[in-house]
GUVOKOL-991535 format. One line per 10 residues: number of its first residue (from 1); their letters; for each residue x, y, z of N, C-alpha, C, O. Coordinates in steps of 0.02 Angstrom, whole numbers, plus 50000, padded with zeros to 5 digits. Example, Ala and Ser with C-alpha at 12.3 -4.5 7.8 and 13.67 -1.06 7.14 Angstrom:
<atoms>
1 = as = 50660,49716,50390,50615,49775,50390,50660,49835,50390,50712,49834,50423 ~ 50642,49888,50354,50684,49947,50357,50645,50002,50394,50670,50057,50402 $
</atoms>
This chain:
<atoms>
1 = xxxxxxxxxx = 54236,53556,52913,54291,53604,52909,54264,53672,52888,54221,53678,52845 ~ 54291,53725,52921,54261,53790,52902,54292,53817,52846,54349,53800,52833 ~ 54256,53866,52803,54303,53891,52736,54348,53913,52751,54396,53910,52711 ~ 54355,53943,52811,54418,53983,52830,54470,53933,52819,54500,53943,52766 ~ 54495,53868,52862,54525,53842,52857,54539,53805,52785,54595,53808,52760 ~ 54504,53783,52766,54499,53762,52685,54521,53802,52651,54566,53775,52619 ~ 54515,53864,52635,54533,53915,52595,54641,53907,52624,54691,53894,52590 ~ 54631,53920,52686,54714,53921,52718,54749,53858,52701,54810,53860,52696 ~ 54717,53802,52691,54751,53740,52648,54738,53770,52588,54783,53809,52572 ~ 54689,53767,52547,54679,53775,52461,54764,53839,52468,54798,53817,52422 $
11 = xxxxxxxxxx = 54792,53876,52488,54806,53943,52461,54904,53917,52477,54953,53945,52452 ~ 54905,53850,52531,54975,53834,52544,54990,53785,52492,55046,53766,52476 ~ 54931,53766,52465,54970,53705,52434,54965,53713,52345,54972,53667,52304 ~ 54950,53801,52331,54945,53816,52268,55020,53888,52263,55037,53929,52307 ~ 55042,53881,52209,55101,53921,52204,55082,53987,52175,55112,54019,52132 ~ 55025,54001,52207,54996,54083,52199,55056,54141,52220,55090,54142,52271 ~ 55057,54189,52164,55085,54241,52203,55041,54299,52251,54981,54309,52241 ~ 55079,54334,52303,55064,54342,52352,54981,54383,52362,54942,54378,52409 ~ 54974,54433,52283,54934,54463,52257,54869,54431,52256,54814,54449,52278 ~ 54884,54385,52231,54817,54329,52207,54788,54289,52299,54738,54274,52331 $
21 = xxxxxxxxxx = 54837,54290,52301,54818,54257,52381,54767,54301,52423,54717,54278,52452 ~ 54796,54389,52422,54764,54414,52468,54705,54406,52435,54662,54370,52462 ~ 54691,54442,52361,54637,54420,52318,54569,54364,52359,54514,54369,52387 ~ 54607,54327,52343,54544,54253,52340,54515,54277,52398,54454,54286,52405 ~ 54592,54297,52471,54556,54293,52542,54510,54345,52540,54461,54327,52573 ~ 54498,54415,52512,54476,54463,52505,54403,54458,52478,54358,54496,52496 ~ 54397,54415,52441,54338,54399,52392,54308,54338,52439,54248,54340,52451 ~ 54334,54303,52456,54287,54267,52528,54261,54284,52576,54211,54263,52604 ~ 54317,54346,52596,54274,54378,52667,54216,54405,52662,54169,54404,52702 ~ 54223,54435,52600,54175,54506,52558,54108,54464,52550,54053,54489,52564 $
31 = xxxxxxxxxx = 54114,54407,52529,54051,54347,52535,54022,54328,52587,53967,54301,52582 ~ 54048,54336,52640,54041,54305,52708,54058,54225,52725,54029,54192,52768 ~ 54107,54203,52687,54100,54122,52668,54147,54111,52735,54149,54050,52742 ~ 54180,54138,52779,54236,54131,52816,54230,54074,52860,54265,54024,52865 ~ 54170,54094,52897,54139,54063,52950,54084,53985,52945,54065,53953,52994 ~ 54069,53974,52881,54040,53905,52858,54061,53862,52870,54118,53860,52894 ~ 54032,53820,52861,54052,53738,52843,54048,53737,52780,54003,53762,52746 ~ 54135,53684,52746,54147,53706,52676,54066,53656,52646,54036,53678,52596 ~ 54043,53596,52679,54004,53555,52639,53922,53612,52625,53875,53594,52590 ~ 53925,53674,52659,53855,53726,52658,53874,53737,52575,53830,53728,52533 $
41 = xxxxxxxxxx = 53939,53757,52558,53965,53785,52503,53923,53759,52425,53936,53707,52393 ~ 53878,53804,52410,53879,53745,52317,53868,53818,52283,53860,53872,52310 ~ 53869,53803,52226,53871,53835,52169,53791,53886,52184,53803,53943,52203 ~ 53739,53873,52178,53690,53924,52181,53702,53973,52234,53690,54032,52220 ~ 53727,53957,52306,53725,54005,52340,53793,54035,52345,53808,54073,52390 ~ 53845,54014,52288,53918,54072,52263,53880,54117,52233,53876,54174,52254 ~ 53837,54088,52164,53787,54141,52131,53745,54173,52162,53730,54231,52146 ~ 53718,54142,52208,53668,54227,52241,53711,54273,52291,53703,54333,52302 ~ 53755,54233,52315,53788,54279,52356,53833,54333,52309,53823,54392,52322 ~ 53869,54321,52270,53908,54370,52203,53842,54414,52178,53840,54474,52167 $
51 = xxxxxxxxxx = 53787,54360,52172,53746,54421,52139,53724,54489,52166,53688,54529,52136 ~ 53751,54499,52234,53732,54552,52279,53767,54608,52286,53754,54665,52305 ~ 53830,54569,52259,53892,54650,52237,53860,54699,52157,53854,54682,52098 ~ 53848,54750,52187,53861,54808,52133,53896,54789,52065,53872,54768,52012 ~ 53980,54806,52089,53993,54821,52046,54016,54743,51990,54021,54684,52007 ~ 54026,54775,51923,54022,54712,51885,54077,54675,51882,54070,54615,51870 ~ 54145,54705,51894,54195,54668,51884,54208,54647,51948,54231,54590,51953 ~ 54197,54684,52004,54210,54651,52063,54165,54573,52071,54188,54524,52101 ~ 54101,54574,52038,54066,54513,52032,54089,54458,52013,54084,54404,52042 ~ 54135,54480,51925,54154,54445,51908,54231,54422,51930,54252,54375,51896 $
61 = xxxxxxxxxx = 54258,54437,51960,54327,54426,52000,54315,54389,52052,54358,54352,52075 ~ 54225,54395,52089,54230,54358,52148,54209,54293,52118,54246,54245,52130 ~ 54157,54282,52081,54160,54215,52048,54197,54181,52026,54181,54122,52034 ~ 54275,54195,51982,54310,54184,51958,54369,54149,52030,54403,54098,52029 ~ 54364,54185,52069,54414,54154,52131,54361,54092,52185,54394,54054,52220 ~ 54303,54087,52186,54262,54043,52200,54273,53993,52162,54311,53951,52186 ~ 54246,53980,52093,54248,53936,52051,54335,53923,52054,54347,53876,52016 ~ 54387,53946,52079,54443,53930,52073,54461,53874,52129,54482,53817,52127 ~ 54441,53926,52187,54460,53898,52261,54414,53822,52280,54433,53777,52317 ~ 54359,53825,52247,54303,53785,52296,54292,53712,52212,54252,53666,52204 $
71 = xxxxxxxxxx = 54335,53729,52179,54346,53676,52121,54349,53611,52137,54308,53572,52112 ~ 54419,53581,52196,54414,53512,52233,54339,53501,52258,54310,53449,52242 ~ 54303,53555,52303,54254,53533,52346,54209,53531,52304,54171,53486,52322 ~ 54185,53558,52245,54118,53543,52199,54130,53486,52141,54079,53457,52123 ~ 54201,53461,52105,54209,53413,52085,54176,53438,52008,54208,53484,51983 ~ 54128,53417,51973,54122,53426,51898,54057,53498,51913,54043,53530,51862 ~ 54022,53518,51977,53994,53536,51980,54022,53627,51979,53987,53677,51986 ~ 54079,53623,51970,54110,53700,51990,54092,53724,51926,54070,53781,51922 ~ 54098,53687,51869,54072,53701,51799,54002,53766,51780,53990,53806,51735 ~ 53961,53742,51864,53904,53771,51852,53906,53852,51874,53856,53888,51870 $
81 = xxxxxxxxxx = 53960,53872,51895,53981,53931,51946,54012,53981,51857,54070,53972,51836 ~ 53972,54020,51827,53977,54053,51777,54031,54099,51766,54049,54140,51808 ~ 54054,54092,51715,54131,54160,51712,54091,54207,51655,54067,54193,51600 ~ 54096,54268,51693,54068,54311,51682,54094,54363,51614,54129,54407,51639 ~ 54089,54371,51551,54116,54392,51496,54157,54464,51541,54132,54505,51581 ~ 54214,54457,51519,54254,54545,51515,54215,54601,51474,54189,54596,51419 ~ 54219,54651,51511,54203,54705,51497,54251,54764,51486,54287,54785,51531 ~ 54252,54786,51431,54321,54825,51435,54321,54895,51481,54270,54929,51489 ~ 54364,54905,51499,54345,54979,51544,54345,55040,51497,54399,55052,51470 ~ 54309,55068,51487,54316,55131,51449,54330,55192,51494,54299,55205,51546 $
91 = xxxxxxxxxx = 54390,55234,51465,54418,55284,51507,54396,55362,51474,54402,55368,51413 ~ 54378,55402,51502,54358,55457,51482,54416,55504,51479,54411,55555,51513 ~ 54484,55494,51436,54563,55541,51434,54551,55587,51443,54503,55608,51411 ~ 54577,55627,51482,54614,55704,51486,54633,55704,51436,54635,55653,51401 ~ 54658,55781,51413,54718,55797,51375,54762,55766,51383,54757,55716,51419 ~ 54820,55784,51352,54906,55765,51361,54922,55827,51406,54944,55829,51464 ~ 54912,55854,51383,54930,55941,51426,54901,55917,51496,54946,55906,51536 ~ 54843,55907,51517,54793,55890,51562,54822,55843,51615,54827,55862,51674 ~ 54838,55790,51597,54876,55746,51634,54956,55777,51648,54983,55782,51703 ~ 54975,55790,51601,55043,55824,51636,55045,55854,51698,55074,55839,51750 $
101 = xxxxxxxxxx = 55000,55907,51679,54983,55970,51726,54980,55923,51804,55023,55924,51849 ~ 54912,55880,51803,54915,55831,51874,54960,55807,51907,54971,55811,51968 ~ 54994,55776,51855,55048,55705,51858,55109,55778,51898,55127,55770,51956 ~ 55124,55819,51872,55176,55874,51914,55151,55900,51991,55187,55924,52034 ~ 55086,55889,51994,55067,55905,52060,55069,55856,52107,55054,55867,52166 ~ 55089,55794,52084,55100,55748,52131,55158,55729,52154,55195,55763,52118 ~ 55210,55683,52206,55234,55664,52236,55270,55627,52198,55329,55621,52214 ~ 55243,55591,52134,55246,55534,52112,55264,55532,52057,55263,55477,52029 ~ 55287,55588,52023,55293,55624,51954,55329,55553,51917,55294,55526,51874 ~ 55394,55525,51932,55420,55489,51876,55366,55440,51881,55319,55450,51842 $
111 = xxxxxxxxxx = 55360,55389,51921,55318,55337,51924,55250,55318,51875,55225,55267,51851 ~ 55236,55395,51876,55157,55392,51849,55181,55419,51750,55151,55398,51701 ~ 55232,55460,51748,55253,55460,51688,55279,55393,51660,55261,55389,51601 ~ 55305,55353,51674,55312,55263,51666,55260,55221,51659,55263,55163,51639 ~ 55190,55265,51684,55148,55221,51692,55107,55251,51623,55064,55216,51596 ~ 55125,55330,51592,55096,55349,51537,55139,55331,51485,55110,55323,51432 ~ 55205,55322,51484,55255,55342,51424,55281,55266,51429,55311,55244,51380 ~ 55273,55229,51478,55323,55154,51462,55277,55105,51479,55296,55047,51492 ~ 55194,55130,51479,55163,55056,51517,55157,55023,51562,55121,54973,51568 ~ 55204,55057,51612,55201,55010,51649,55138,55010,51696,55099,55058,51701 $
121 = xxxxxxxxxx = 55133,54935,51736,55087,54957,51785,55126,54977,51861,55185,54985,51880 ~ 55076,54981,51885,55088,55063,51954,55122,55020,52013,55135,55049,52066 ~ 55141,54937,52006,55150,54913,52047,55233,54915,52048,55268,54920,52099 ~ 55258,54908,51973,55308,54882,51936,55330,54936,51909,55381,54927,51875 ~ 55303,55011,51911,55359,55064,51912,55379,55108,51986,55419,55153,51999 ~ 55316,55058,52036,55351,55074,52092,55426,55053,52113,55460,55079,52157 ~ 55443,54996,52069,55489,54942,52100,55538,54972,52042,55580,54927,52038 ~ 55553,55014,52002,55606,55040,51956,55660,55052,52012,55654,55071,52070 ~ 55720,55034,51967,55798,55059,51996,55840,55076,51960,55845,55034,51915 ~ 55878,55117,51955,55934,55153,51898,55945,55093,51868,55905,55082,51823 $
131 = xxxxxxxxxx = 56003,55034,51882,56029,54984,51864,55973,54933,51824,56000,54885,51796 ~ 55898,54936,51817,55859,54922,51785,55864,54962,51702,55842,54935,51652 ~ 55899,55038,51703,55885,55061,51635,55964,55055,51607,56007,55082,51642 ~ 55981,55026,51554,56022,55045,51521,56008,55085,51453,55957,55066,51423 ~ 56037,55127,51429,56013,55187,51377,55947,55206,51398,55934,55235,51451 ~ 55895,55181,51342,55825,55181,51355,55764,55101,51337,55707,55086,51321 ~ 55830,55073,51356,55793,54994,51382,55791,54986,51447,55840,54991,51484 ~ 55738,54974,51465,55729,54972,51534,55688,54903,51547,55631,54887,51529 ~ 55747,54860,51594,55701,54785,51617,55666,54780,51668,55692,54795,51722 ~ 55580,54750,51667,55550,54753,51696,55544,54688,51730,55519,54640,51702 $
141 = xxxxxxxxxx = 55579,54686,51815,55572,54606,51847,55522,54603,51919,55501,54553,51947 ~ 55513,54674,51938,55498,54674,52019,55439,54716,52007,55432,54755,51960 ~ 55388,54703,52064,55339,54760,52077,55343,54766,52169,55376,54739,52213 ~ 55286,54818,52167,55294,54846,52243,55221,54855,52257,55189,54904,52237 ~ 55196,54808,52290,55122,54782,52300,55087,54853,52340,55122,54901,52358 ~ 55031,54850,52349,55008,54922,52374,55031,54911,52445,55013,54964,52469 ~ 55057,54878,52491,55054,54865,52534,55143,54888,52554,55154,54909,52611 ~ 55201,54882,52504,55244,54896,52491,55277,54808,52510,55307,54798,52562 ~ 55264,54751,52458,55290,54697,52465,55319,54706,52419,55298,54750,52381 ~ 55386,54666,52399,55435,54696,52330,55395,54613,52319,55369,54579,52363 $
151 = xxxxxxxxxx = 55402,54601,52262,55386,54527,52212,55419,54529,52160,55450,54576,52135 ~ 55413,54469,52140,55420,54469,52060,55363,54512,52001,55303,54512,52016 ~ 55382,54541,51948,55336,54596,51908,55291,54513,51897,55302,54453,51904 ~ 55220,54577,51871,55184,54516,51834,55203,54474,51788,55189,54414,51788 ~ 55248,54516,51730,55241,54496,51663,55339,54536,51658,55346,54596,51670 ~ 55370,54515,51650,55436,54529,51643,55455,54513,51589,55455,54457,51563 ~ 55480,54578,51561,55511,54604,51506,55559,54662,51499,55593,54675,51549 ~ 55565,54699,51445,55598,54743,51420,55571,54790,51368,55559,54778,51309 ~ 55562,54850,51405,55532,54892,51357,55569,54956,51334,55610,54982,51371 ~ 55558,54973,51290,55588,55069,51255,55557,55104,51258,55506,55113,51224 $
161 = xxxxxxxxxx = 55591,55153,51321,55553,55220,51338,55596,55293,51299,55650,55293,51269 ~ 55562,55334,51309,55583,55396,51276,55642,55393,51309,55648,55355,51357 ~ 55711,55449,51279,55733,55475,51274,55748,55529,51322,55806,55542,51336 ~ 55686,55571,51353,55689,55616,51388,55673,55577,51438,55715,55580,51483 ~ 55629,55541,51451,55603,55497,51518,55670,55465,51554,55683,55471,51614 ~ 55710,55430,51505,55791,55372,51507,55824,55448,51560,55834,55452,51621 ~ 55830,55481,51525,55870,55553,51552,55852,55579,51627,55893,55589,51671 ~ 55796,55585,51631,55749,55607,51720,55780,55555,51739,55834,55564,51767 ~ 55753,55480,51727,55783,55435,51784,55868,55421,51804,55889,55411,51861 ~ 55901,55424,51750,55971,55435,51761,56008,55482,51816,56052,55466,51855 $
171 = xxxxxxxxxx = 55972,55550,51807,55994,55621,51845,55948,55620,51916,55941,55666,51956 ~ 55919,55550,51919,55864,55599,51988,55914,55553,52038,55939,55497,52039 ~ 55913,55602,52070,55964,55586,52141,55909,55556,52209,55852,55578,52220 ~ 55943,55502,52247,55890,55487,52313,55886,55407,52276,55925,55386,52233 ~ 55833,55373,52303,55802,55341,52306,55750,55333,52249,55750,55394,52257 ~ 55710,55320,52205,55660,55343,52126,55593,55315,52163,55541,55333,52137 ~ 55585,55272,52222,55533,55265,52227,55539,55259,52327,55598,55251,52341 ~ 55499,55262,52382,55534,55273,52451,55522,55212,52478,55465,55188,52481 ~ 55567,55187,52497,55568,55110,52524,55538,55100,52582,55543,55130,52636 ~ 55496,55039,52558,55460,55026,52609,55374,55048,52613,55331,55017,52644 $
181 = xxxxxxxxxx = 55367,55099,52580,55299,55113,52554,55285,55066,52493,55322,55031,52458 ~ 55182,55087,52495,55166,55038,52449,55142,55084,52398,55136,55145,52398 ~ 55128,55032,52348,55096,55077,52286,55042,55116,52277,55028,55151,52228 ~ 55005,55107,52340,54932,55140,52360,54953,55226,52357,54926,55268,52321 ~ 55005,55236,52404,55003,55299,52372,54988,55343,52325,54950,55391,52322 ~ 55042,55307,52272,55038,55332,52223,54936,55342,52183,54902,55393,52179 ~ 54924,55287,52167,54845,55285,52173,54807,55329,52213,54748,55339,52204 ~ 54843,55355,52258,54795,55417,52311,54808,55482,52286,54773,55533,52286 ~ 54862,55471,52266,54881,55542,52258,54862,55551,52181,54855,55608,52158 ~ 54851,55489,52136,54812,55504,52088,54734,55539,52100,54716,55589,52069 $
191 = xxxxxxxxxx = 54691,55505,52148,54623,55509,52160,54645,55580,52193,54608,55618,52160 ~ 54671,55612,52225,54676,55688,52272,54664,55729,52193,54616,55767,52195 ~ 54696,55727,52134,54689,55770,52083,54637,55769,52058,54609,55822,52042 ~ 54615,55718,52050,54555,55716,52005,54508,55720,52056,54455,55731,52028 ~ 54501,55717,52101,54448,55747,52150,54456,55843,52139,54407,55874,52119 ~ 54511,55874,52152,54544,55921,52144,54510,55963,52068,54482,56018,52072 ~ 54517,55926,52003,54531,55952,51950,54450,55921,51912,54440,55957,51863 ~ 54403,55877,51918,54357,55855,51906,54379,55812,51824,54339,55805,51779 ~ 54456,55786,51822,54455,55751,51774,54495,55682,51832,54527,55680,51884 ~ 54456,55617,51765,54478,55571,51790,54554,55527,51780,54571,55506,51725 $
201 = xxxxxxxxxx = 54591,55518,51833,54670,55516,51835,54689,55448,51878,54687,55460,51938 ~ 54710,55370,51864,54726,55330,51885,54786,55315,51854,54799,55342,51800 ~ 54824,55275,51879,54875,55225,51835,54859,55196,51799,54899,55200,51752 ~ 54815,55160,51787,54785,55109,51743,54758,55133,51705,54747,55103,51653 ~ 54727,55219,51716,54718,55230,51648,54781,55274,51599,54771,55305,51546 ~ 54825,55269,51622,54879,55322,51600,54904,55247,51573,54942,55263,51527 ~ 54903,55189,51576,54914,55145,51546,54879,55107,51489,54901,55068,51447 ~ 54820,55131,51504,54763,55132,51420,54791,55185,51367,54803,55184,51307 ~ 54794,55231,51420,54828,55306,51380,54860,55273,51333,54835,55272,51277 ~ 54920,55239,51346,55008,55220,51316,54990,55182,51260,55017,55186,51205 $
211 = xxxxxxxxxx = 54929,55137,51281,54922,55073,51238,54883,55123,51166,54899,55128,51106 ~ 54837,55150,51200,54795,55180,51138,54828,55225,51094,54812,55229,51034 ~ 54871,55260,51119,54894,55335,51102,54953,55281,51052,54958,55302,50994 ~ 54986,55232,51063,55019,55192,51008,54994,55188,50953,55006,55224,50904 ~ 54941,55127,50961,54870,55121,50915,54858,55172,50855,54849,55166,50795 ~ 54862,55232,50906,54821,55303,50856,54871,55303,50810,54863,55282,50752 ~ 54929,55326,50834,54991,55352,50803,55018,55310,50735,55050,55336,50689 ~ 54996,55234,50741,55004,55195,50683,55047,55161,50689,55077,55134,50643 ~ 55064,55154,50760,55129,55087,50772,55114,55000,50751,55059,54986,50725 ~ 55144,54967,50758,55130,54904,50727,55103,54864,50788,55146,54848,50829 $
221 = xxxxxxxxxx = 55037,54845,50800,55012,54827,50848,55062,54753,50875,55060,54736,50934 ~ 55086,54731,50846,55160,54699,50886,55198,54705,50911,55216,54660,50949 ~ 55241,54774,50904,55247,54824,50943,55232,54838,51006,55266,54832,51057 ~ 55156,54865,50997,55133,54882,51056,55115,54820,51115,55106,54830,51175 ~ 55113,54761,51082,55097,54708,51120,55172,54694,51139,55164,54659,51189 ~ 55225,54699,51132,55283,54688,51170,55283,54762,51219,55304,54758,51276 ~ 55265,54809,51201,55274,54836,51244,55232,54841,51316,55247,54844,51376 ~ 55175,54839,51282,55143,54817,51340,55152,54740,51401,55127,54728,51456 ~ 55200,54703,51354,55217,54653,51365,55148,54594,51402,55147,54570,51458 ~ 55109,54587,51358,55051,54552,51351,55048,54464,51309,55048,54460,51247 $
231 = xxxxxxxxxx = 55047,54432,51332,55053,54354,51301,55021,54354,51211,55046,54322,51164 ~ 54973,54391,51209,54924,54385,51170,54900,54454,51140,54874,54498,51174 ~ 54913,54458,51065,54879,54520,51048,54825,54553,51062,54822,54615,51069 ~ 54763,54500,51070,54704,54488,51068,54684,54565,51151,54649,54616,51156 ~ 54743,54518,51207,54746,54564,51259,54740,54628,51252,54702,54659,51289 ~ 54787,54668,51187,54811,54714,51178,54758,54764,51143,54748,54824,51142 ~ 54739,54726,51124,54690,54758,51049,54611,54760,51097,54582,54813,51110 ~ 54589,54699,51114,54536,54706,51144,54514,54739,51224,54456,54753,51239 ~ 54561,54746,51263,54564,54749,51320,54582,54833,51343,54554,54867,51385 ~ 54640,54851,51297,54673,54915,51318,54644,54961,51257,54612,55012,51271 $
241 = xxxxxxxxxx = 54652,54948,51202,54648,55004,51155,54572,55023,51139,54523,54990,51122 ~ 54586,55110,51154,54490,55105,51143,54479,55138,51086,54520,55176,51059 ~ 54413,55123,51062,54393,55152,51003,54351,55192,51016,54313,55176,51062 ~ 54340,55254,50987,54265,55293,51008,54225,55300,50932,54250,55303,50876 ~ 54150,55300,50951,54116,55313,50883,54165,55345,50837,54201,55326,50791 ~ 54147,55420,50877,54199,55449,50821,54246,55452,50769,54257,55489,50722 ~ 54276,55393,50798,54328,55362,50764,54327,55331,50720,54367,55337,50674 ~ 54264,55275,50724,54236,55241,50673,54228,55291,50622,54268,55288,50575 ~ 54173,55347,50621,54147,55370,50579,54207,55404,50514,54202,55408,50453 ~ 54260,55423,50562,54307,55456,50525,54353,55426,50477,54376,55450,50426 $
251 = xxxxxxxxxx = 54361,55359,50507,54404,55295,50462,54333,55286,50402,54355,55252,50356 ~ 54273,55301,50391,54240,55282,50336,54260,55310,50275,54272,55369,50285 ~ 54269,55298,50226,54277,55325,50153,54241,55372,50144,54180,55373,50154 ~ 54286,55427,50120,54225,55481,50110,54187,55489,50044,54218,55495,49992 ~ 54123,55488,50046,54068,55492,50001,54048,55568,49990,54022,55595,50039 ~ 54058,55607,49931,54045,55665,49894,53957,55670,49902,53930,55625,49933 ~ 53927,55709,49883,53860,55738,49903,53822,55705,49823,53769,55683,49802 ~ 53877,55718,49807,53845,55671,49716,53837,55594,49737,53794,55551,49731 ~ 53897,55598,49762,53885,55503,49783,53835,55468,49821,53812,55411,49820 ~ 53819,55542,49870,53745,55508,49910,53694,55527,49872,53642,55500,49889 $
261 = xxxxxxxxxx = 53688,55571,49815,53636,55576,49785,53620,55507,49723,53564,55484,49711 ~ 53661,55491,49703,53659,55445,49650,53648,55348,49697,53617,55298,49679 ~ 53686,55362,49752,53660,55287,49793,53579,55297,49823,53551,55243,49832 ~ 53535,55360,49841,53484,55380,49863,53436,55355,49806,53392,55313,49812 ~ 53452,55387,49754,53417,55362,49681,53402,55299,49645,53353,55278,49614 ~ 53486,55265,49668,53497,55213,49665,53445,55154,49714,53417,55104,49691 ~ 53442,55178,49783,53387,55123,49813,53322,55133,49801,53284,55084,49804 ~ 53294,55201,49785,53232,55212,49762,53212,55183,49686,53157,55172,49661 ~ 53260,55179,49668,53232,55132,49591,53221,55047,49595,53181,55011,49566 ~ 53275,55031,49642,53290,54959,49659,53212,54950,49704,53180,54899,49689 $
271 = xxxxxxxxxx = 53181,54996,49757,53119,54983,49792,53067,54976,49758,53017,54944,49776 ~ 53075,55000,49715,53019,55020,49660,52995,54972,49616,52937,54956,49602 ~ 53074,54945,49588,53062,54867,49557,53064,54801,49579,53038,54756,49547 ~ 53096,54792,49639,53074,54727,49661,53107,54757,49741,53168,54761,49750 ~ 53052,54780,49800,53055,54790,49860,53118,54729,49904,53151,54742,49955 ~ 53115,54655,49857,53150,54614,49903,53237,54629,49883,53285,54628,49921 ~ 53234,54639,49821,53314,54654,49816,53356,54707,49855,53415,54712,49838 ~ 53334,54745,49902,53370,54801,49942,53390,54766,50009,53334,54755,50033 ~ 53425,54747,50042,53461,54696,50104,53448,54759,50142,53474,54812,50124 ~ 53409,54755,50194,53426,54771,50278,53441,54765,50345,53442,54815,50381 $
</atoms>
């Protein structure tokens, strides 16, 4: 049986949503596995073949849908097909001013403000509708695939957006997002600015933005994990919110010039009398 076909059983008889489907098929082609015989298929040559992609998460996404898909056909041996540790993405922010400024030059203005001020992702503020916001609760059930497929959202919930944001969407007349287009747009018309402006501008990161810029501000990271509407804090804290040195250094207690003089003194006497008592 060829993978092609195997993969077209593995994908009917699993209750994947539509996303994940193109996924897997996407990450097979990209392998060249289409055209095999599934019994060529084993674990070392998923690993050399993944090992040939660049980039790291795409590596690790294609392994991750291999070791998913080809699980029946390797039996205890899929074990051997490695999941590759997460890497968090680190985003290099604009300003607030900075992103505004962009986010107005685009097409896409509310969408991508939802995607800075309410979290959302770019799929699932494509799919916003008046009758979704009451005051400034707004329920999140549908997304709008880049392709423009409506679905169910990933992660459905209810979140609290500003005040002024509740207000734009109320008053904007038309349609809030154009039916029948996909979310790719929006994503293009992010990449046209920042090609444009030499800062870097996605949805996903205007959605690190939301998570971090919480974080800073001193919200209750429970909070922010409902808002982000994430299963698991762990998601929230490790995944979205970034820390920079800087930051570290500044949360340290501050030590007076006396205080480093008297701990300086302090290890030079301790070296002096017994070299092993100083921990490094």
């Amino acid at each position: 049986m060829l993978v092609s076909t195997y993969l077209e059983n593995y994908l009917e008889r699993q209750a994947y949503r539509a996303s994940t489907s193109r996924n897997y098929t996407k990450h097979i082609k990209q392998l060249g596995f289409m055209q095999l015989e599934v019994d060529q298929v084993t674990p070392k040559m998923i690993m050399d073949s993944c090992a040939r992609i660049d980039t790291y998460t795409v590596r690790r996404s294609a392994l991750i849908s291999c070791r998913a898909i080809f699980k029946e056909h390797l039996g205890l041996d899929h074990k051997k097909i490695p999941i590759l540790p997460h890497v968090q993405k680190v985003y290099e922010f604009p300003t607030q001013d900075e992103l505004h400024e962009m986010i107005n030059r685009t097409k896409y203005r509310l969408q991508l403000l939802l995607c800075m001020y309410a979290g959302l992702r770019v799929g699932e503020a494509c799919g916003i509708r008046r009758q979704d916001l009451i005051g400034n609760r707004l329920t999140i059930t549908r997304q709008v695939s880049q392709d423009g497929v409506i679905s169910t959202a990933k992660t459905i919930g209810v979140v609290i957006i500003p005040n002024w944001l509740a207000d734009e969407i109320h008053g904007t007349s038309g349609d809030l997002f154009p039916e029948g287009k996909g979310s790719l747009v929006v994503t293009h018309a992010c990449r046209n600015q920042s090609d444009r402006t030499g800062k870097q501008m996605n949805p996903h990161l205007l959605r690190h933005w939301y998570c971090t810029t919480l974080i800073n501000n001193g919200a209750n990271p429970e909070i922010v994990r409902r808002q982000m509407r994430h299963a698991s804090l762990n998601t929230t804290m490790r995944t979205y919110v970034q820390v920079k040195p800087s930051q570290i250094l500044d949360s340290l207690p501050v030590v007076s010039e006396g205080q480093i003089g008297r701990l300086s003194r302090s290890i030079e006497a301790s070296l002096l009398d017994d070299p092993s008592s100083v921990m490094v």
